[in-house]
C-alpha positions in Angstrom: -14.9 44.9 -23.0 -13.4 42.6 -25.2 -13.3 38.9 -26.3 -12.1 36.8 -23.3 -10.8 33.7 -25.4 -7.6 32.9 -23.3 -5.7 32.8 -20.3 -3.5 36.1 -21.6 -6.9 38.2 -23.1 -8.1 37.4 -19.3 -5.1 38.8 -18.1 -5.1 41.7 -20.3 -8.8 42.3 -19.1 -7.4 42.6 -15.5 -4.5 44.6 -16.5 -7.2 47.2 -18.0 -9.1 47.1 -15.0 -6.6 48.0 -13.2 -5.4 50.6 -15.0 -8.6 52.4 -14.9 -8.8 51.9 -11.3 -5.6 53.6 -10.5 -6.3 56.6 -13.2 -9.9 57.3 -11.0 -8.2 56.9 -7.7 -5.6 59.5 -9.0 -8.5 61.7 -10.5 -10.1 61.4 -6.6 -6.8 62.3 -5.0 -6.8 65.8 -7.5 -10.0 66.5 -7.1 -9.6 66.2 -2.8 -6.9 68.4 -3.3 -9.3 71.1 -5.1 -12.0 70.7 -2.2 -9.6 71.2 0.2 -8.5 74.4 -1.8 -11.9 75.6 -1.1 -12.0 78.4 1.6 -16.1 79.0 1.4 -17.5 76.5 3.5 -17.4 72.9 5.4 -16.1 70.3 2.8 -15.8 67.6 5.1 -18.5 65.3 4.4 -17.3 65.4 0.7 -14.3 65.1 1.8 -14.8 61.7 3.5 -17.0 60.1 0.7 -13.7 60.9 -1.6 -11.6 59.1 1.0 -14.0 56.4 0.9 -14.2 55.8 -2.4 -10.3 55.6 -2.5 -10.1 53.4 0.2 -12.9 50.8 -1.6 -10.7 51.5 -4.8 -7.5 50.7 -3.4 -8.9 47.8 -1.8 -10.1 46.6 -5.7 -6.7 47.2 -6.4 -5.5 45.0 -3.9 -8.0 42.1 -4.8 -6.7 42.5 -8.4 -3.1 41.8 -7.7 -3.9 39.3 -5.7 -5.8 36.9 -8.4 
């Protein structure tokens, strides 16, 4: 994390933020696809913990462009 000195290094900060939010809730979205590639077992319960986590990311997302 970097110096927050200003109105624009805050912004920056956010922008960042945001940025890595997107690029994990992209990673998730590959990595569901994999499980669901998976034809030796019951992947569901994984399966829903991903689509949690996107959901809570998305929703960080949200509260970021909102600010």
């Amino acid at each position: 994390m970097k110096d927050i000195t200003n109105h624009d290094s805050i912004a920056d900060q956010i922008n960042q933020y945001h940025n890595l939010i997107s690029f994990t809730a992209d990673n998730l979205q590959d990595l569901k696809a994999r499980v669901k590639s998976l034809d030796n077992g019951d992947y569901s319960r994984e399966l829903n913990a991903i689509n949690e986590a996107q959901s809570r990311l998305y929703a960080a997302l949200k509260e970021l462009d909102n600010d």
